[in-house]
N, C-alpha and C positions, 0 to 999 in steps of 0.2 A: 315771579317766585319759581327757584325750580322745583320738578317735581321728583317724588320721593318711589322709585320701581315699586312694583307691588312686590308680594311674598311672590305668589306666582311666576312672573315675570325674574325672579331673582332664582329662582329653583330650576326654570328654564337655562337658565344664564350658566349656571352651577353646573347642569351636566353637562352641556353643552365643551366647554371649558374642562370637566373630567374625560370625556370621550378626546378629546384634543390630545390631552397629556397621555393617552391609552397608547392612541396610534402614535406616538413620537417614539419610542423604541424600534418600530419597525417600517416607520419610512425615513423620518429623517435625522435618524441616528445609525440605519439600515449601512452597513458597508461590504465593500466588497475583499474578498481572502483570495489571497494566488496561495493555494498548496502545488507544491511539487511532490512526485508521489513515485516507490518503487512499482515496476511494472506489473509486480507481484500482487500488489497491496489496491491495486483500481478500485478490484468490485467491492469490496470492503469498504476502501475510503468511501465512495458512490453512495452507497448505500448511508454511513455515516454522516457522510455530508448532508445528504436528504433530509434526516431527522433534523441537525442542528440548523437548519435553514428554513425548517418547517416551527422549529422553536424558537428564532431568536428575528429573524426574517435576515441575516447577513445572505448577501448569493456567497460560494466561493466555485471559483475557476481552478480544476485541476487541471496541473498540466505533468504527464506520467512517462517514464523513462527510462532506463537503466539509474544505476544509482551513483554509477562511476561518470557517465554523461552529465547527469543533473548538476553532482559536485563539481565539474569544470564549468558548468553555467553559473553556479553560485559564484564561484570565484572571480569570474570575468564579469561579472555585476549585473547576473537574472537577476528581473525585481519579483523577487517571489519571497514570502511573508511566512511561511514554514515548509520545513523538508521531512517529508517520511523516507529513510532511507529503510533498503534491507539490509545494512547492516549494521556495527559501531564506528567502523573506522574511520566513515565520511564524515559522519556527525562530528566525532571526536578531533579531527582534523582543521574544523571548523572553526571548533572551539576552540582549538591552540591556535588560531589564526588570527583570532578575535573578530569573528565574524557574527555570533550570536547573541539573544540576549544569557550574559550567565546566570547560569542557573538554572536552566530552560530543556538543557539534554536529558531525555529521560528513555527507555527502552519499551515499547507502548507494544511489542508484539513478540512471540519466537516461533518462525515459520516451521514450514514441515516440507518435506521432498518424498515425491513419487516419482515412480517410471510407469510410463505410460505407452501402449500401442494403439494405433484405432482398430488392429485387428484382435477381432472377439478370440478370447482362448489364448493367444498368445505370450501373454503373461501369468498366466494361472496358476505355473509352480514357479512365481520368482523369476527372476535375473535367469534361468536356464539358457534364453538368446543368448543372452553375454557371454556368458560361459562358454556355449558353442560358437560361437560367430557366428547366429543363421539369423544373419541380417543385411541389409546394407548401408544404411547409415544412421548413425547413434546423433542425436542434435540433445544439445545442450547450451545453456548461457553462455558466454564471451566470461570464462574465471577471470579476467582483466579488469571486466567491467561489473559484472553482476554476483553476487554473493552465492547467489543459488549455484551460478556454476561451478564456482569454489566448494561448495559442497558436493558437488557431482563428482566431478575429480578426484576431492577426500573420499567416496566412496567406490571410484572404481582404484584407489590407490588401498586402499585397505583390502576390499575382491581378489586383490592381483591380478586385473584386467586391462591396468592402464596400458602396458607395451602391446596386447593381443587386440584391443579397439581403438586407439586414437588416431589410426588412417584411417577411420572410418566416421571420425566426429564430423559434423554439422554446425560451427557454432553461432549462435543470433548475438544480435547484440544486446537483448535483454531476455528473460524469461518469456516474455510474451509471446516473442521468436519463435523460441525453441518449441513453444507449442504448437506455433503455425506451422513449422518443417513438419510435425508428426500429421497435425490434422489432416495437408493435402497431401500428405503419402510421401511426400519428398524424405522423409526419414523413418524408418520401420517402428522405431521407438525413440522415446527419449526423457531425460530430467526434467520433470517443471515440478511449480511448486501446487504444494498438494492441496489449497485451496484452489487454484484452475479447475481439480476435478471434483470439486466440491461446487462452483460458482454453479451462475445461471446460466452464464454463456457455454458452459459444457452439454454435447451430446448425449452423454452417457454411454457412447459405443466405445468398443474395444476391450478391453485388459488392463489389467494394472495392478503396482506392487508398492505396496505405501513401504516407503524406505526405513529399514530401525533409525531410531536416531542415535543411537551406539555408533554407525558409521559416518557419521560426520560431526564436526563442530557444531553446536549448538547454533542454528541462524537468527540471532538476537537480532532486532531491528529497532533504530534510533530514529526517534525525533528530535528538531530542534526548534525556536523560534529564531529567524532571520534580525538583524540588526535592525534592518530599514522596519521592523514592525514591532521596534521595543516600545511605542508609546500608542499599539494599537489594540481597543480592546476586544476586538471581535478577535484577536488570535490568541490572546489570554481565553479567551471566553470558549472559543474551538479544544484549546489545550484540559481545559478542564471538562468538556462534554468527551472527550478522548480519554479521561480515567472513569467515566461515568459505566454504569451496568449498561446501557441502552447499547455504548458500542464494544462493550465487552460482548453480550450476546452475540451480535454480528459477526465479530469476531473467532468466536469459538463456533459457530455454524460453519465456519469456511475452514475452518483446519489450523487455526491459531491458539498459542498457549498463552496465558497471561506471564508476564514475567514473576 
């Protein structure tokens, strides 16, 4: 005759069985995110990421770049699962392409620009270098490629300093660049975005001049979800921890406005 589990033995059984279904969200339903990221946006995302992987147990792999770069890998078929661009246009480009899932474009940051020197004082009353020319090389983003530098430009085109410094530009191919020209001296000053000197990885040395944002276009920044990750939930699930407070705070520590 079989026998009948005791209560004990069934209560055992029970959690045992409850602890199983615990751990199944975050091993083996665990997936892994390719974000692509503006160069601007790293330490933010970084940070962002930490928490949502610290909450959900997804890893995700950023892979960070100019934003004009990224969109030519999208198109030639990177398998990357969401885009944080700096700006609308990539996004938006996308989306006429049919490359996203619709519905999925949303504007998740609006950046801010500073000029920056690593020499202390130098900056103190403004733009004054620019004005004078007492400099030797201005580095700023690739406007081709990276949004930021398009705003640099809009602002020495509004200065009326574009014809008096552009033999004097430096250009990187992404923001990240331009701050590395200034760091090792190779440039006296120059454009980046104004969470760099908000981040962790900043020194704190030098100067600087947080740009109005009266002189440039507004640097609105678009995400989107990728086609190849329309039936993925860990990128729904990233998208919505990206409207949450946790990485709005982040966000606004680093010199970002919420749309």
């Amino acid at each position: 005759m079989p026998r009948t589990a005791s209560p004990r033995h069934r209560s055992f059984a029970h959690l045992v069985f409850s602890a199983l279904l615990w751990l199944i969200p975050t091993t083996l339903l665990a997936q892994e995110l390719r974000i692509a990221v503006a160069a601007n946006f790293v330490e933010a995302m970084q940070r962002i990421a930490a928490d949502f992987t610290a909450q959900t147990g997804h890893q995700v792999v950023l892979s960070p770049g100019s934003s004009g770069r990224i969109y030519a890998q999208i198109t030639a078929g990177a398998p990357y699962d969401l885009f944080f661009s700096a700006d609308q246009a990539k996004p938006a480009a996308l989306e006429q392409a049919g490359l996203i899932v619709p519905g999925s474009r949303f504007t998740y940051a609006v950046g801010g620009l500073a000029l920056w020197s690593a020499r202390p004082g130098f900056l103190d009353h403004g733009p004054r270098p620019l004005e004078r020319g007492d400099f030797n090389r201005l580095a700023l983003a690739n406007p081709r490629l990276a949004p930021y530098g398009q705003a640099a430009t809009e602002v020495l085109e509004r200065l009326g300093l574009t014809a008096s410094t552009e033999a004097k530009w430096v250009r990187g191919e992404n923001i990240a660049h331009a701050y590395q020209y200034v760091a090792t001296g190779n440039a006296d000053l120059g454009f980046i975005a104004l969470s760099q000197l908000r981040g962790s990885g900043h020194s704190g040395k030098g100067s600087y001049w947080v740009v109005p944002r009266a002189l440039y276009s507004p640097i609105r920044q678009d995400a989107v979800q990728l086609l190849r990750a329309r039936a993925k939930p860990s990128a729904e699930a990233f998208l919505r921890h990206m409207r949450g407070d946790g990485a709005a705070a982040i966000m606004a520590g680093l010199g970002y406005q919420r749309p």
